[in-house]
PASE-400929 format. One record per atom (N, C-alpha, C): residue number from 0; z, x, y. Coordinates in pm, 1 decimal, decimal comma. Each point is the difference from the previous one (the first is absolute). Layout:
N
NODE seq        Z        X        Y
NODE NUM        Z        X        Y
...
# end
This chain:
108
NODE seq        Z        X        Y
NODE   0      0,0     82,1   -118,8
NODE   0      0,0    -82,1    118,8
NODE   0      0,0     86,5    125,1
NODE   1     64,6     70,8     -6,5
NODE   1     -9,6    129,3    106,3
NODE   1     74,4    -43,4    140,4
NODE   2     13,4     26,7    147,1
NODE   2     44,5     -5,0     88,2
NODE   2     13,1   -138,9     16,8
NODE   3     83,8    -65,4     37,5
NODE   3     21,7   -153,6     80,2
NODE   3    118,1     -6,9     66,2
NODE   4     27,2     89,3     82,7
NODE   4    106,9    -32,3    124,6
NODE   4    -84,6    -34,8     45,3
NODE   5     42,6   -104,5    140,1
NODE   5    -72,7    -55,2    100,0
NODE   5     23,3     43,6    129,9
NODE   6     97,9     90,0      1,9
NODE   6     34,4      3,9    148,2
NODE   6    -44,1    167,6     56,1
NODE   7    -87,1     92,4   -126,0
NODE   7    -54,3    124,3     34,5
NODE   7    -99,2     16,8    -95,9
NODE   8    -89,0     54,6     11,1
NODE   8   -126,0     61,5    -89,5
NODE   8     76,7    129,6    -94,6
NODE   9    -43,9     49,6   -108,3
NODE   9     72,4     92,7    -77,6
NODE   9    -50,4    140,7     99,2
NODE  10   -167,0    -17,6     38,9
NODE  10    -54,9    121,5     94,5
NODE  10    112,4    -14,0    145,1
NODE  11     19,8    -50,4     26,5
NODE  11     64,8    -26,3    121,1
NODE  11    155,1    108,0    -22,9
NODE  12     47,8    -94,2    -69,7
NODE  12    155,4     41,2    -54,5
NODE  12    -21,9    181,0     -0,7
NODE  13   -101,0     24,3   -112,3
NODE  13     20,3    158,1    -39,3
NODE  13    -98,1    112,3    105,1
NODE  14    -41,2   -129,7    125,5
NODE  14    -29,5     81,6    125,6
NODE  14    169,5     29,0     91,0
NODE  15     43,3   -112,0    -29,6
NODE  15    139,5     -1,3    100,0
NODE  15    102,5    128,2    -56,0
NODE  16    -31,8    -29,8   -182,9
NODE  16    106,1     89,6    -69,6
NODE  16    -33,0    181,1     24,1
NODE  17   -149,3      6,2     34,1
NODE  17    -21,2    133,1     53,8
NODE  17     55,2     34,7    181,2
NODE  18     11,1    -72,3     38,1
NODE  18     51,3     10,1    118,1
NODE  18    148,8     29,6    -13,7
NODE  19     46,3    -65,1    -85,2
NODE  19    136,3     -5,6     41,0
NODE  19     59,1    137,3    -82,4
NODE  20   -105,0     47,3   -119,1
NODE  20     20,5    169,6    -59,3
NODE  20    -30,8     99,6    149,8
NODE  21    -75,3    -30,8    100,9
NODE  21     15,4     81,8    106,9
NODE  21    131,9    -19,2     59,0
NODE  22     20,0    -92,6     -0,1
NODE  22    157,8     -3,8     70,8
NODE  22    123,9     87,6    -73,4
NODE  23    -23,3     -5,1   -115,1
NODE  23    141,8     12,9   -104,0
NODE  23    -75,1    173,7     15,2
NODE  24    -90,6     62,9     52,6
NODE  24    -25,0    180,0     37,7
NODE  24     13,7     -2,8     97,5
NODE  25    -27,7    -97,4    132,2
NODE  25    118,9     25,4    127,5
NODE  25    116,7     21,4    -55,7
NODE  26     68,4   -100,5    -82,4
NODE  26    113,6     11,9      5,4
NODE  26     61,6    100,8    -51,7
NODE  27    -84,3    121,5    -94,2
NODE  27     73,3    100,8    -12,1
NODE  27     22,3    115,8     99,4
NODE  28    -63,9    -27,5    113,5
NODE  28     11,5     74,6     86,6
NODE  28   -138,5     97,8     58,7
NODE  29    -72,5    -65,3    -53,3
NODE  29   -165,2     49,2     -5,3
NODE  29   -106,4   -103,3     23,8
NODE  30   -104,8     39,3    104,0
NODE  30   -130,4    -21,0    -34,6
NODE  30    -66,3     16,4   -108,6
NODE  31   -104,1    -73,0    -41,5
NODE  31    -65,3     35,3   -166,4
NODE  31    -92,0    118,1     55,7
NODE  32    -31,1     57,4    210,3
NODE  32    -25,0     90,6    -42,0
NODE  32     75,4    139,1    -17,2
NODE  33    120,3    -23,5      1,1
NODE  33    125,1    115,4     -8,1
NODE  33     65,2      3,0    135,4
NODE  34    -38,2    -36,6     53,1
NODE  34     69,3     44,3    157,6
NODE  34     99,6   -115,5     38,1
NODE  35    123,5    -25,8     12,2
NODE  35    127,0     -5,7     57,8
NODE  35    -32,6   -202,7    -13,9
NODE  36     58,9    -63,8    -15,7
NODE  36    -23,6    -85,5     43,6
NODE  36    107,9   -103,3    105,4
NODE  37    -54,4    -65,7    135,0
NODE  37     71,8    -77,1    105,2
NODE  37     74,0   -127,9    -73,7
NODE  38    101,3     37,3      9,0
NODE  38    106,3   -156,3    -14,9
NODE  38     76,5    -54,7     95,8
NODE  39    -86,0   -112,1     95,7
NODE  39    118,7   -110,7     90,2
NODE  39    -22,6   -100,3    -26,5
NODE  40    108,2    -88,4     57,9
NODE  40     63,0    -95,0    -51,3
NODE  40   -106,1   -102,2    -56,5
NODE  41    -95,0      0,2     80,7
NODE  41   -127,1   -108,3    -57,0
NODE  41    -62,4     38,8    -88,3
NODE  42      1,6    108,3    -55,0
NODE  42    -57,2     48,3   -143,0
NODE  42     97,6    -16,2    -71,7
NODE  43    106,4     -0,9    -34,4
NODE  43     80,0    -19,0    -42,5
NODE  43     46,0   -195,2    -58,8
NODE  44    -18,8    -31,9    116,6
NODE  44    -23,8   -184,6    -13,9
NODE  44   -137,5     -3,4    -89,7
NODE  45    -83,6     45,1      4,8
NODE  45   -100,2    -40,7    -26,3
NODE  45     10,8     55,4   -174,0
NODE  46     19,2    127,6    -10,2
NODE  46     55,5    -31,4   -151,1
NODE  46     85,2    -59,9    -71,5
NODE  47    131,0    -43,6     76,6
NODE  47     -4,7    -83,7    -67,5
NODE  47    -40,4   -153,6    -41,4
NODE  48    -55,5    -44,9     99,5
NODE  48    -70,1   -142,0      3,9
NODE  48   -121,8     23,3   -103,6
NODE  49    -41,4    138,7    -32,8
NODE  49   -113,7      0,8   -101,8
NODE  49     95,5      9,1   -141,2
NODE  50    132,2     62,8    -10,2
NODE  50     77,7    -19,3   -116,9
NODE  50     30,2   -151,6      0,4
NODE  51     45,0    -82,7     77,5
NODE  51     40,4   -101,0     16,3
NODE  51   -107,1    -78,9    -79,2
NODE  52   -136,2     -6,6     86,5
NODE  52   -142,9    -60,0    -51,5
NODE  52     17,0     18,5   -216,5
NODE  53     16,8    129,0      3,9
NODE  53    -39,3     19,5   -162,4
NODE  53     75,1    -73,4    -65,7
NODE  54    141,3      0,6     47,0
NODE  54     86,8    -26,1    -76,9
NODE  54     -8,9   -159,6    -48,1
NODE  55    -33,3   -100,4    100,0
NODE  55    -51,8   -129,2     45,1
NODE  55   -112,4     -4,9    -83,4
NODE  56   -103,0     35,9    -18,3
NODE  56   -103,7    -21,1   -131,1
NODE  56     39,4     -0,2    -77,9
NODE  57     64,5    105,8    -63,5
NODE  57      5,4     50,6   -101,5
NODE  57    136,9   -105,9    -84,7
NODE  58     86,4    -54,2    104,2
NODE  58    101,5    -78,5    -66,3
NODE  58    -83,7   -141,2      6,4
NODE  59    -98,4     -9,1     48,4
NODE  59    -25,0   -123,7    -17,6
NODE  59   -112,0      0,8   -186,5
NODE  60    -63,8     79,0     52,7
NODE  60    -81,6     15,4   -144,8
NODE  60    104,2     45,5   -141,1
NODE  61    104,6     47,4     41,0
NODE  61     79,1    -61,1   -103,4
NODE  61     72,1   -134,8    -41,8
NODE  62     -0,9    -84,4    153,1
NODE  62    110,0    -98,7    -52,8
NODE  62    -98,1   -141,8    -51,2
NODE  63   -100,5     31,5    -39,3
NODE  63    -80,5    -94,6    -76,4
NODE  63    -84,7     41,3   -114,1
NODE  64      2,7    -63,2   -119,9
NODE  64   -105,3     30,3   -118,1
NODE  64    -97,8     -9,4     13,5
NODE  65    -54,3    -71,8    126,0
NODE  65   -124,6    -57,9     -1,0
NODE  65    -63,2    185,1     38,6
NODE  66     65,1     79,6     95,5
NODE  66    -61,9    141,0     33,1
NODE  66     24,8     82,3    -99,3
NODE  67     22,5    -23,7   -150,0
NODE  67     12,4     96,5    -72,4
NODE  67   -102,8     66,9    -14,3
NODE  68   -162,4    -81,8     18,6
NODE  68    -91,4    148,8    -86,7
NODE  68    -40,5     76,1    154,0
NODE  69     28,0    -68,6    112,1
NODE  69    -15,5     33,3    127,7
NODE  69    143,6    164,8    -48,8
NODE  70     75,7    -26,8    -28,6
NODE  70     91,2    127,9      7,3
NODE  70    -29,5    125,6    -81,5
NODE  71    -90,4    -57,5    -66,9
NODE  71    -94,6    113,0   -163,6
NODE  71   -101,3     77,9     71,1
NODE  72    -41,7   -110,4     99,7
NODE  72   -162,3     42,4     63,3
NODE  72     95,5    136,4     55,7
NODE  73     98,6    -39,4    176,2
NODE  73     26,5    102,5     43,5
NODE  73     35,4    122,3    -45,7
NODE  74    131,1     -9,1   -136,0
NODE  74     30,4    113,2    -59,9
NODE  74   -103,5    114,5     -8,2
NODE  75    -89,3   -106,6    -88,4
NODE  75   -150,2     79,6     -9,3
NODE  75    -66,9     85,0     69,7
NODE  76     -6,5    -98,8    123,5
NODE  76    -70,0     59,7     92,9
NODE  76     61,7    138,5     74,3
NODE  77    161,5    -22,0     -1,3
NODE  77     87,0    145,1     62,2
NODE  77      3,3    116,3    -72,3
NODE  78     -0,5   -102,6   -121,9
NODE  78      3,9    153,8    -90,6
NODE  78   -138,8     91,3    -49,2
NODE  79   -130,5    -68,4     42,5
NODE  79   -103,0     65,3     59,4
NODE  79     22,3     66,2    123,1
NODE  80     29,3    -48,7     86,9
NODE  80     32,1     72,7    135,3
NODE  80     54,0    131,3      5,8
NODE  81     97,1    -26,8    -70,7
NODE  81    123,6    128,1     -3,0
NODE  81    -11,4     99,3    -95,9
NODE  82   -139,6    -38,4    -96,2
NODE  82    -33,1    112,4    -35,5
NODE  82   -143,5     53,3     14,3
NODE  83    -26,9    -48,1     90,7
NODE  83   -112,4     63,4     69,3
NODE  83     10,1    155,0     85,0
NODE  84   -116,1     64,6    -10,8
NODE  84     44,2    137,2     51,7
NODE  84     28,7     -1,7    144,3
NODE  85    -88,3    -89,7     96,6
NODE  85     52,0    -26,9    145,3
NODE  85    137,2    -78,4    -14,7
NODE  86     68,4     -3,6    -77,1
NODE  86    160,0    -64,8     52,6
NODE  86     15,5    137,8     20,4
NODE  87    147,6    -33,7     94,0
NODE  87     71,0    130,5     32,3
NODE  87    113,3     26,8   -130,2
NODE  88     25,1    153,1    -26,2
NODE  88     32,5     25,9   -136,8
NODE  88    137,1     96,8     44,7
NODE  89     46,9    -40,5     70,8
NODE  89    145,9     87,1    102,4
NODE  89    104,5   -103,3    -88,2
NODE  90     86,5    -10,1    111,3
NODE  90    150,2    -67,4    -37,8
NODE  90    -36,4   -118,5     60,6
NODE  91    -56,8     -6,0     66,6
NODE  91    -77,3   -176,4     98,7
NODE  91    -43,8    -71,2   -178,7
NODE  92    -35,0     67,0    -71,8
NODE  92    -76,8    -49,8   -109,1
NODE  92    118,3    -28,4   -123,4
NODE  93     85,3     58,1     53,0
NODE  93    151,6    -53,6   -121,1
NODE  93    110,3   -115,1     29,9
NODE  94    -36,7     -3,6    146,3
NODE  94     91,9   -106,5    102,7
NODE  94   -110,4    -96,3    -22,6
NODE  95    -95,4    -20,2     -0,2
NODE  95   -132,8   -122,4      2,8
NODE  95     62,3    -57,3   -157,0
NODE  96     -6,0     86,6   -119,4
NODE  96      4,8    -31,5   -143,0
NODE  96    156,4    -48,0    -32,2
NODE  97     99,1     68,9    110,2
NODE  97     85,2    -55,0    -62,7
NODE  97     57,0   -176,9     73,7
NODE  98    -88,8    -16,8    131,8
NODE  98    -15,6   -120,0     39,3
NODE  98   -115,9   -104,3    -71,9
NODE  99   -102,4     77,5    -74,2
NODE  99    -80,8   -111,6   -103,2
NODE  99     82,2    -27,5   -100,3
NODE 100     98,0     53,0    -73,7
NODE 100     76,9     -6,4    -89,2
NODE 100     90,2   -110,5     35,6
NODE 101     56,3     14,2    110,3
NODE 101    107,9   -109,3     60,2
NODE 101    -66,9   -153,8     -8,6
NODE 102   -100,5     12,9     80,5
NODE 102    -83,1    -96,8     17,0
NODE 102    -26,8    -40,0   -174,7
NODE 103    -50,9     66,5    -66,8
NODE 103    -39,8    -73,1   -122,3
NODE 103     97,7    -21,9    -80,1
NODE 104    119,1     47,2      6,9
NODE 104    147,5    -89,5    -70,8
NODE 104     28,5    -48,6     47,9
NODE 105    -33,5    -69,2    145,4
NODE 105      1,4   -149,8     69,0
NODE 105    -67,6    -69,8     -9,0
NODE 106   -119,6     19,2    -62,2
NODE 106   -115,7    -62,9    -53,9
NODE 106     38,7    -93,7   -154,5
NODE 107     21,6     84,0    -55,3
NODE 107     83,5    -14,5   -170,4
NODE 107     84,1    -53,1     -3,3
# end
């Protein structure tokens, strides 16, 4: 059956979910291109309103059966992502896995 949330496209979602892997390499203290990265207060709001955002999908596509194969598709789709050679392969890439993990025993 494949994707049927209604309230995001699966391309959409794992456009947003690459955005928000740039954020979580701000947040280690870096640009993805190495150089220093700026933190005020509105970058700061703004991640978290994009943690906020994930967290809000992601509990909703759990709290119904009807998104179960919708939750198979995404797995799928991240765990292509994340092992693709353009993911980033640092510690940004162990903090991402150990938040897909979270997410998918909230899924279960």
């Amino acid at each position: 059956m494949g994707w049927n949330y209604p309230d995001i496209s699966l391309d959409e979602l794992v456009k947003l979910t690459k955005g928000f892997v740039d954020i979580l390499i701000l947040a280690s203290g870096y640009q993805s291109s190495g150089l220093i990265a700026h933190w005020d207060p509105q970058n700061i709001k703004k991640a978290f309103q994009w943690g906020h955002f994930f967290e809000n999908v992601f509990s909703h596509l759990s709290s119904s059966d009807v998104y179960q194969e919708s939750v198979k598709e995404l797995d799928k789709t991240l765990s292509e992502l994340t092992s693709s050679a353009s993911f980033p392969q640092n510690r940004v890439l162990h903090i991402y896995h150990l938040l897909l993990l979270q997410m998918h025993n909230d899924l279960c």
